[in-house]
Steps between C-alpha positions, in 0.01 A plus 500: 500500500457283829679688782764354756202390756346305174773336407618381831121366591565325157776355599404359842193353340720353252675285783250508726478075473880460554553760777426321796703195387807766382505654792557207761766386216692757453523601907530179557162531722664786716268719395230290708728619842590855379062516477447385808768684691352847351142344629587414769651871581144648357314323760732606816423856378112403495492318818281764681249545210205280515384496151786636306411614115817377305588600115719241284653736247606351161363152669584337190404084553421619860688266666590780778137606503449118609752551713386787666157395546558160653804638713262790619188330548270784649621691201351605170677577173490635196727426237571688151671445211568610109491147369126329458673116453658605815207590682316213373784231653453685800134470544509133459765465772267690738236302433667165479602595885156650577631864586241679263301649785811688604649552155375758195748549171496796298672584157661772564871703564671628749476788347121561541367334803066504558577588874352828693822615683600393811293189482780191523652377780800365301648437175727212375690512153665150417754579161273731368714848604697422165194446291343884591413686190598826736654372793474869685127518374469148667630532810269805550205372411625209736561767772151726413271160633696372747383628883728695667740315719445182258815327310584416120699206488718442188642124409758616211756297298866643553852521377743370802734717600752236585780513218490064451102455577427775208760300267269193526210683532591678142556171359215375549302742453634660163572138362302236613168615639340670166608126332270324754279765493465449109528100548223524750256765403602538134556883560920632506360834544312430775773452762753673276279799619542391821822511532529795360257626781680408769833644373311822448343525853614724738771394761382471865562877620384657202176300493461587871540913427261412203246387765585789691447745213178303472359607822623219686658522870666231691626315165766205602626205299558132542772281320363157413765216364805696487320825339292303262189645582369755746274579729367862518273619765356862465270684718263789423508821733 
């Protein structure tokens, strides 16, 4: 019997085509500007490291791994993920822009990183939190190869908390995106799951004390369009 991690590599390979396209479709291309306003915070925290080692966790079509390596441009990064057809879109991004020399992709989980401890000088997760086969497991193996005094940064899908921006937000979400996902990629599950991800993920302060519990210190939170998505920045002691 194929276990959660199986199936959900399954699935992302399954869509793997479609996902960039779905993606700037269904956010309506915010997602590009929620990516590079999380960058953009990795690389103030990195401005005093000259050759900063990066991980992409859960990279998926590494389009923040792109961005991350051509926003930080004395940086190197490594980027892992569950889903081969994932990984395999990614590679021919970084090659099409000639970042291969500062790039290497690995299939692998959060879950089990090939890291010696306290070797990273930051991590990045773009919507891959939701997608943890053991988030708690993750976020310590996240933790166990970052340096001390280095920052996770999480880009996460959320519920709003304003009462009229979560109406819409349910609407669309429960009704319409799994029909374009379907129309689109030819997989209702697909985003049907994803929905049902985001519903399921933590709310701000409880994600922050699950950092906490983690091993994480100095955990804050950014709203981005009206709660939509957040930005988490957490630091190891």
């Amino acid at each position: 019997m194929a276990t959660d991690k199986e199936n959900i590599a399954l699935m992302f390979n399954d869509i793997a085509p479609t996902y960039d396209k779905l993606n700037h479709i269904l956010s309506l291309n915010i997602d590009k500007s929620w990516r590079r306003k999380a960058v953009n915070r990795l690389k103030k925290s990195l401005s005093k490291v000259p050759q900063p080692l990066i991980l992409d966790v859960a990279c998926g079509t590494a389009d923040s791994t792109v961005q991350i390596a051509k926003s930080i441009e004395n940086a190197h990064v490594s980027a892992i993920d569950i889903s081969e057809k994932m990984l395999e879109i990614g590679m021919g991004k970084v090659e099409k822009l000639n970042l291969s020399e500062r790039v290497d992709f690995h299939n692998s989980c959060a879950e089990s990183i090939d890291f010696q401890d306290n070797t990273l000088d930051a991590a990045f997760v773009a919507f891959g939190v939701r997608n943890f086969s053991d988030r708690e497991k993750g976020l310590k193996e996240i933790l166990r190869v970052l340096k001390p005094k280095s920052s996770l940064f999480i880009l996460e899908l959320s519920e709003p908390q304003n009462v009229i921006v979560r109406w819409i937000y349910n609407l669309y979400f429960k009704n319409i995106l799994p029909h374009i996902g379907k129309l689109v990629s030819g997989n209702k599950n697909a985003y049907r799951y994803l929905q049902k991800t985001v519903e399921e993920f933590p709310m701000p302060q409880e994600f922050i004390e699950i950092l906490e519990s983690a091993g994480y210190q100095n955990v804050r939170h950014k709203a981005l369009s009206f709660g939509l998505c957040r930005i988490y920045q957490a630091e190891k002691p």
